[in-house]
C-alpha positions in Angstrom: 42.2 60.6 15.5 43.6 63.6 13.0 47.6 63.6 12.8 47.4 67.3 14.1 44.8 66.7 16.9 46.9 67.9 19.7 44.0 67.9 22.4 42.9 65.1 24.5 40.1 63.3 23.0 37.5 63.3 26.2 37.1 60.3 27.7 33.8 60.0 29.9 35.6 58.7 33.1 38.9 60.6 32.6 38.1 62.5 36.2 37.6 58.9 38.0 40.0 56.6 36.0 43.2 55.9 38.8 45.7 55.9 36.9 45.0 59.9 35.1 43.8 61.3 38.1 45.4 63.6 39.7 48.1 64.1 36.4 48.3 67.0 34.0 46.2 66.6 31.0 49.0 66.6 27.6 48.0 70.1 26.1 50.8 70.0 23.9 50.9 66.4 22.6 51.7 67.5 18.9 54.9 69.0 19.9 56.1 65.8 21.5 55.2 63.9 18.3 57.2 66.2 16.4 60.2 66.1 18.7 60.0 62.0 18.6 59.7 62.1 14.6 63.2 64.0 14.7 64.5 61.8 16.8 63.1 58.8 14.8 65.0 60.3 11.6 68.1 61.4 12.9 68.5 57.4 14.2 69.6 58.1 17.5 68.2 55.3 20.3 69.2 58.0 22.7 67.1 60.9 21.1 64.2 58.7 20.8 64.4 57.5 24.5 64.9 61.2 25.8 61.8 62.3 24.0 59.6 59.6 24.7 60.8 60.6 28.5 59.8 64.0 28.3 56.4 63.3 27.3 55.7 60.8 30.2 56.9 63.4 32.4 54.2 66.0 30.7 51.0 63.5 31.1 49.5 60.4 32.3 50.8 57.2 30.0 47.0 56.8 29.2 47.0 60.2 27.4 50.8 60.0 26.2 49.8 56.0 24.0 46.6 57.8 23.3 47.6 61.4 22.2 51.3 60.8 21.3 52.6 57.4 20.4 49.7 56.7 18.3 49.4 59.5 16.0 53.6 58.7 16.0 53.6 55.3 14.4 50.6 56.1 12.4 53.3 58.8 10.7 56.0 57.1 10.8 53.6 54.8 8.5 52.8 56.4 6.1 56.4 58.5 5.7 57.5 54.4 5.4 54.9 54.3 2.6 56.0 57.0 0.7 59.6 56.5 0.7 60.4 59.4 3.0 61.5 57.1 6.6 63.0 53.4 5.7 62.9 50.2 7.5 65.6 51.2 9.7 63.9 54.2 11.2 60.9 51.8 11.5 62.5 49.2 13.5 64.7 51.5 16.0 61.5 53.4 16.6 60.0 50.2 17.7 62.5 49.1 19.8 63.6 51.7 21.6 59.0 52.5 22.4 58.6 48.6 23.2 61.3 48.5 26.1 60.2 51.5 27.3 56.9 50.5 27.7 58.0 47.3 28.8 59.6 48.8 31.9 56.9 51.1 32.9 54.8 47.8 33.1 58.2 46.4 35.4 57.6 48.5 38.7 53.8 47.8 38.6 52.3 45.6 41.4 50.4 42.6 40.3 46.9 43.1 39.9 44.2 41.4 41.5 41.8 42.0 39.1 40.7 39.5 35.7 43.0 38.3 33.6 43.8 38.6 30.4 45.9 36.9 27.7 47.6 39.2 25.1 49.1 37.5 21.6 49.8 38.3 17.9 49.1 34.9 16.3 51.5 33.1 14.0 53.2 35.1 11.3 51.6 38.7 13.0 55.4 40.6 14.1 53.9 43.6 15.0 53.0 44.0 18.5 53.8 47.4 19.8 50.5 48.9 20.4 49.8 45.1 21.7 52.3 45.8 24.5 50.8 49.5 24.8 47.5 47.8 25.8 49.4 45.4 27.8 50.2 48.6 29.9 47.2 50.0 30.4 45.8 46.9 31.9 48.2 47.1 33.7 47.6 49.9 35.1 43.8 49.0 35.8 44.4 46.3 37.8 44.1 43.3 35.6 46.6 40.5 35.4 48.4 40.3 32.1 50.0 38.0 30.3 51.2 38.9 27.3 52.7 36.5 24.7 53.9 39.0 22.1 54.6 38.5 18.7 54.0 35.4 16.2 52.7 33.4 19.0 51.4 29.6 18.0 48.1 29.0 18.7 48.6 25.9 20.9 50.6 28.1 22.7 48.1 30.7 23.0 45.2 27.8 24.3 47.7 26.2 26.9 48.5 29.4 28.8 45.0 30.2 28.8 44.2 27.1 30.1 46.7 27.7 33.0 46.1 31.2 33.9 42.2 30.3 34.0 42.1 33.3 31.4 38.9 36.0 31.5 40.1 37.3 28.7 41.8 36.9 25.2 42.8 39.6 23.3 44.5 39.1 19.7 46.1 41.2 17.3 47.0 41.2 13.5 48.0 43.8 11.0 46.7 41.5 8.1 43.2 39.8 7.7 45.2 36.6 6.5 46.4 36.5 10.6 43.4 35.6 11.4 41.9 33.9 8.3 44.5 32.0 7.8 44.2 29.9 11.0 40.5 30.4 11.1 39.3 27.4 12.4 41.6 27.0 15.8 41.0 30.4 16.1 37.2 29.9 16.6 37.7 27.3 18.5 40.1 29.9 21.0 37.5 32.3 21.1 34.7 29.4 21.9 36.6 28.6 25.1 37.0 31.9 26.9 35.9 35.7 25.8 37.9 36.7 22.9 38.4 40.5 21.1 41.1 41.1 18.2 42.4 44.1 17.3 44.7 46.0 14.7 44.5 46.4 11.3 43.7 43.0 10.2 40.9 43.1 12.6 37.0 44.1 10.9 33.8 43.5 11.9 33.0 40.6 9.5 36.7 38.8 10.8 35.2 39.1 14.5 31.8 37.8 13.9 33.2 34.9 12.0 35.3 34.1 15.0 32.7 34.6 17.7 35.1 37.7 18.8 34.6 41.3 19.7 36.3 43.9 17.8 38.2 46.9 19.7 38.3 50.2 19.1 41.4 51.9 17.3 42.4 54.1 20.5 43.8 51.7 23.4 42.3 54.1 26.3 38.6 52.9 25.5 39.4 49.9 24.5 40.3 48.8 28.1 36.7 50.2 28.9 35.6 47.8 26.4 37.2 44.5 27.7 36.1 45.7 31.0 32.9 46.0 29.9 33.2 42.2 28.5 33.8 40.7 31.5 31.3 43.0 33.2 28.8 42.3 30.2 29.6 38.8 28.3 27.6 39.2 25.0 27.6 37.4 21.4 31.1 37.6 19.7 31.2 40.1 16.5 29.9 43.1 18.6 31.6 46.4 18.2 31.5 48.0 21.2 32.7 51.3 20.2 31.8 53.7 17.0 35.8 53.7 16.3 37.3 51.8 13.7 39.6 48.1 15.0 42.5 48.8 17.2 45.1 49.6 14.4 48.2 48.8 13.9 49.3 45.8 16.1 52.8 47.3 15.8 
């Protein structure tokens, strides 16, 4: 989506989907990315929080990761890149939007619906917009389990094993996350339906692996995995004209 988009992108079920119905579509979603971005450079936890909180009260959390937190840490990117945010700004943003997410998820009865496992294989530290997605399942019913950051792949196969898993999702700002471990990868996504996501994540990565690629926008791409377990198909299949979910964090 364009940094200064600041209207919903439509979504075909965004009249029927529970969890927007009945909330105020985010009109002004440019103006809380703006207010966020000063709070993100004047490195105040307590700015940040108060912003973030203000746009949750303005819209549905599905339009406030989709229109707002997004097209946030894709700017705080690239003002990393070029020198004008540092590390510091990068990680407190990051913290302070991963336990607030994190407690939105807290209040939420358990679903009844598939499961789903949620990782960022070894070496992969970014997992923001993996707990983002987390949410939104969530929020649709499905049971979630999600393992976070730099999680070891025996790790990943045992709990999804255990939880009987519909679903695994994985995430990776870098090719080399999945590449790297190619092999027990494969053999991952051979044993229960498997997408990846972020950065790392292309079309020739997920065909390799037998996987399905997300889109970049974490709204449709719970449509997607819905439509996986709904629709079980051959792995490397992108379900979506978008680019890979980016930025695992």
């Amino acid at each position: 989506m364009p940094p200064h988009q600041d209207r919903p992108i439509p979504l075909a079920d965004v009249a029927r989907r529970g969890p927007q119905r009945g909330r105020p579509v985010l009109e002004d979603a440019r103006v809380h990315v703006e207010a966020l971005l000063r709070a993100v450079e004047s490195l105040s936890p307590a700015r940040v929080e108060r912003a973030l909180d203000v746009a949750l009260a303005a819209g549905s959390v599905e339009h406030v990761v989709q229109l707002v937190l997004m097209p946030l840490l894709r700017e705080i990117g690239d003002r990393w890149e070029s020198g004008a945010l540092g590390v510091a700004h990068e990680h407190l943003a990051s913290g302070v939007i991963n336990r607030r997410i994190g407690s939105l998820g807290v209040g939420l009865e358990e679903g009844s619906g598939p499961s789903a496992v949620l990782a960022c294989p070894p070496g992969e530290r970014h997992d923001l917009v993996l707990g983002c997605f987390a949410l939104l399942l969530q929020r649709e019913g499905w049971r979630v389990y999600n393992l976070g950051a730099d999680t070891p792949t025996a790790a990943i196969a045992l709990t999804c094993r255990q939880t009987d898993a519909d679903l695994l999702v994985l995430a990776g700002t870098r090719p080399s996350v999945f590449t790297s471990r190619f092999a027990s990868l494969r053999r991952l996504a051979g044993s229960v339906p498997t997408a990846i996501a972020g950065s790392g994540a292309d079309v020739r990565v997920a065909r390799e692996l037998g996987a399905v690629l997300l889109p970049n926008d974490p709204v449709p791409a719970v449509d997607v995995v819905t439509g996986m377990i709904r629709r079980p198909g051959p792995g490397g299949t992108r379900l979506s004209d978008t680019d890979g979910l980016a930025g695992a964090g």
